[in-house]
Every structure is written in structure tokens, then in C-alpha cells.
KOLPABA-246371 format. One record per residue (C-alpha): y, z negated, x; residue in one letter. Coordinates in steps of 0.001 Angstrom, whole numbers, padded with zeros to 6 digits, always signed. Each point is the difference from the previous one (the first is absolute). Layout:
<atoms>
YZXA/...
</atoms>
This chain:
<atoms>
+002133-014955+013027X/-000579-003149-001889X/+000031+000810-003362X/+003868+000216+000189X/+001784+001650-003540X/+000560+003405+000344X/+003455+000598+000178X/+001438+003633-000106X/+003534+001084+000762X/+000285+003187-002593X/+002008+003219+001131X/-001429+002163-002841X/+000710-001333-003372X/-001826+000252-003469X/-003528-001212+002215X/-001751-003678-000409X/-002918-001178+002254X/-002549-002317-001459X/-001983-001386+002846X/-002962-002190+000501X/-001951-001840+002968X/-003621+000443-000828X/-003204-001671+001720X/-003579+002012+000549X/-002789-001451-001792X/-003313+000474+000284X/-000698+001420-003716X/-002565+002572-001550X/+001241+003669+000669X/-001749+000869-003193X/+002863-001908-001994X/+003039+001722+001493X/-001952+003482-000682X/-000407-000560-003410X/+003812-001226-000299X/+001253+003307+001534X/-002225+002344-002421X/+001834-001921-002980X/+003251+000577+001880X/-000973+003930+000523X/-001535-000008-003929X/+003327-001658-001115X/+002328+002647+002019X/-002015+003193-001492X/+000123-001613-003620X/+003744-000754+000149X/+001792+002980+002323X/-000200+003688+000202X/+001006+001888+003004X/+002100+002940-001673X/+001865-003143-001077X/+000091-002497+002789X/+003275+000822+001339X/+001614-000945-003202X/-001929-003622+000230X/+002910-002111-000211X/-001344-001955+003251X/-000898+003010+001850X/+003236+001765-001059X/+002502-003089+001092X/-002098+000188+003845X/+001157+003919+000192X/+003734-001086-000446X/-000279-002459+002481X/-001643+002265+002608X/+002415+002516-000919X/+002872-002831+000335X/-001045-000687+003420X/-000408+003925+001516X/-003804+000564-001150X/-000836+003058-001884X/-002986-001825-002190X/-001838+003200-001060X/-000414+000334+003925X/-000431-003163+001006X/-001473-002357-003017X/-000034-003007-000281X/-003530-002093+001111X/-000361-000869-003601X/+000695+003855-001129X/-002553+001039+001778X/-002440-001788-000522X/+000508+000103-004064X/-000289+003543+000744X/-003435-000102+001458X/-001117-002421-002533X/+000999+002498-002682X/-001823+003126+001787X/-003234-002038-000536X/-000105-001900+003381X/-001072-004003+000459X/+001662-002420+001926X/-000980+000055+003572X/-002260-003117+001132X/+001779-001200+003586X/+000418-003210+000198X/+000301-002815-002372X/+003422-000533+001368X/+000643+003775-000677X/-001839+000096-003469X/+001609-002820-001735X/+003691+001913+001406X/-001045+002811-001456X/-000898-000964-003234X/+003211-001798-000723X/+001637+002841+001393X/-001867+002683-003163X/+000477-002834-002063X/+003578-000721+000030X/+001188+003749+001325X/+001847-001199+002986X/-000575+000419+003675X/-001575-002923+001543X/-001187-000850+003485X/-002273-002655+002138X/+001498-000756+002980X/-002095-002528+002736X/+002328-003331+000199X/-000668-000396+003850X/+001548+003581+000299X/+003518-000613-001650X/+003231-001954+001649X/+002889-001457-002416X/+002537+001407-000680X/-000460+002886-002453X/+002372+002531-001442X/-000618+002830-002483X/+001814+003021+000563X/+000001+003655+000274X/-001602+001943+003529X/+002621+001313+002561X/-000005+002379+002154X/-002655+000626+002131X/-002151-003041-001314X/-003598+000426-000332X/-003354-002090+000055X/-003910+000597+000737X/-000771-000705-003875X/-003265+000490-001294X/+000048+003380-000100X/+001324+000913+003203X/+003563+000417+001387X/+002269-000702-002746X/+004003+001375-000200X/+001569-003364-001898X/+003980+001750+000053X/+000846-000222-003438X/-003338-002008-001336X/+000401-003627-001556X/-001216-001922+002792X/-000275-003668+000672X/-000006-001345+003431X/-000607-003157+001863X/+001615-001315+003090X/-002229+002205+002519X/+001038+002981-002432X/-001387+002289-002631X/-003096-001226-001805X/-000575+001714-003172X/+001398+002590-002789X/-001350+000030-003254X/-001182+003798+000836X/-002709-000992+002704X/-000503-003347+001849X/+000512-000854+003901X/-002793+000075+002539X/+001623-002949+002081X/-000199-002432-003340X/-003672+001623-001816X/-002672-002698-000809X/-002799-000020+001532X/-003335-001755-000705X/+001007-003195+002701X/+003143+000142-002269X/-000220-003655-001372X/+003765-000292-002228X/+002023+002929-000801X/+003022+000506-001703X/+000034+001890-003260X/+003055+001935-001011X/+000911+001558-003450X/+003012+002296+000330X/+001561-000103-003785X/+002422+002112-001809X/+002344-002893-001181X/+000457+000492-003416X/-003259+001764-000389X/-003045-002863+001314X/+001043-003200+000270X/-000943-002287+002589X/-001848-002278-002231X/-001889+002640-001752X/-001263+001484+003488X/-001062-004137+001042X/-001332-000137-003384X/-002630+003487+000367X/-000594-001652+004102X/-001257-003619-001505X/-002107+002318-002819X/-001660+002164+002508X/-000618-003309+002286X/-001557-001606-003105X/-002485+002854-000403X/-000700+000506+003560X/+000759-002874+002550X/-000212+001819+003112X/+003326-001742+001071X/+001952-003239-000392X/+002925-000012-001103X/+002197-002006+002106X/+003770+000816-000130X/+001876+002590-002554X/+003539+000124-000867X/+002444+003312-000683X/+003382+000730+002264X/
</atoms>
């Protein structure tokens, strides 16, 4: 793709995407570490996990999973889950910087969020629930998307906000990659989740920020 807007047809309602087209840069790895132990330090000062599930964030992505056939307390939410381990006492992984910066805007704003390699994707996209007998190789092995939020691209499935796609990943020859923001509308707003990107950019610069916009 060339940097074309990312245009969704929606089949679930109450969801927004925020997306943006982001650039490596060469940068020091020191500065995105030090970004994500704020973002972990923040998280532990400002959540609890006896009370995460009433977070009004976290609590408005359980209705949608439920909305769209997904038991949440079985299968969480990326963004769940990853609060969760936060608030047992765990850092952020170190992966990529692709993977890092997604993962802190992801803790920061509560909401499941995903890299996906630009060379990897075809137009057109739609956002809908899994049918029957759809599944993926996502990054935790085979993965049973009937009744998951799932967005797909012309060749097919390519992420959930539960766990990602092998066939889109980034990898370290990943030069552009599209960054997606799945929203509770209502809840994050599409300018408040490009707002937090452009702050974590400003304090770590491992990417350029080329293209962002909210369907």
C-alpha cells in the first residue's frame, strides 16, 4: 500500500479505529525504555487489579466483546491483559521498537492496539465479528476467531484485538507499519489516542509519523 486512508466498513457497532502509518528511525533504545517504565510507573500509581474491570475503559471493551460473541473473562482483551500483568508487578516486554512504542500506548490509553507491517496488508478492510470455522496462525499459535472482533483485509483475517496475526507481524526488515488503536466510542476518543501516539513519539522517536486519521 501507498499510504492510502484506512477505510473500514463496520459490522459491529459501538467500536472506533484510530490508525497511523509510522516510519522506523534509527533512535537510541535507551529513550523508548525509559518512556515505557513511566508508562508501567503511571499504570501501578493510577489502577488496581481487584478494580480494573470496573475501569470505565476496560469495562466499555467487555461489552463490546460480549456484543460481538466473546466471553471477555476468557478471552481478554490485548489491553486487559496486559494491564493485568503490569499490575502483578511485571514490565513491559522489550521486542521491537515497533512493538514497544504499540505497547505503551496500548497500557497507556487501556485499549487494544496492534502493529501491523504495511507491505503485508491489501485495501479493503472491514471490522466485524469471526464466523464459523475462521481461524489464523496469530502470535500465539492457532487461533479460533468465531465470535472474536476481528478486522480483515482483502487476502482475509489479519488481526483481533486478543492476539495479533502471524501473516501481518513486524519484523526487524519491517520499514512502515500500520498502527491501529481499536477504541470504545464514547469511551477514548480518536484524538486523545493521536494525541498520547505524537507524546510517546516526542519522547522517543523511534518512528515517523507519516499518516494518522480515525474511521
Amino acid at each position: 500500500m501507498d499510504a492510502p486512508p484506512f477505510e473500514v466498513r463496520y459490522e459491529l457497532e459501538g467500536w472506533k479505529l484510530f490508525w497511523a502509518l509510522l516510519e522506523v528511525r534509527d533512535a537510541d533504545p535507551g529513550t523508548l525504555a525509559d518512556v515505557s517504565r513511566e508508562v508501567v510507573a503511571r499504570v501501578q500509581r493510577e489502577m488496581h487489579l481487584e478494580t480494573l474491570s470496573t475501569h470505565p475503559t476496560v469495562a466499555a471493551l467487555r461489552k463490546l466483546f460480549k456484543a460481538a460473541g466473546t466471553d471477555p473473562t476468557r478471552y481478554r482483551p490485548s489491553s486487559e491483559a496486559l494491564l493485568r500483568r503490569l499490575l502483578k508487578g511485571e514490565e513491559l516486554p522489550t521486542i521491537s521498537p515497533l512493538v514497544d512504542l504499540n505497547n505503551c500506548l496500548s497500557a497507556g490509553l487501556a485499549v487494544p492496539c496492534c502493529v501491523m507491517a504495511e507491505e503485508a496488508l491489501s485495501l479493503p478492510f472491514v471490522f466485524r465479528a469471526g464466523r464459523a470455522g475462521e481461524s489464523y496462525e496469530s502470535l500465539r499459535g492457532p487461533f479460533n476467531l468465531e465470535g472474536k472482533p476481528l478486522l480483515l483485509d482483502a487476502q482475509g483475517p489479519c488481526d483481533a484485538p486478543i492476539t495479533g496475526s502471524q501473516r501481518v507481524k513486524v519484523t526487524p526488515e519491517t520499514k512502515r507499519a500500520w498502527l491501529v488503536a481499536y477504541l470504545p466510542a464514547g469511551a477514548v476518543a480518536p484524538e486523545a489516542a493521536e494525541r498520547a501516539l505524537r507524546e510517546l513519539l516526542q519522547a522517543a522517536p523511534v518512528a515517523k509519523l507519516l499518516l494518522t486519521g480515525s474511521s
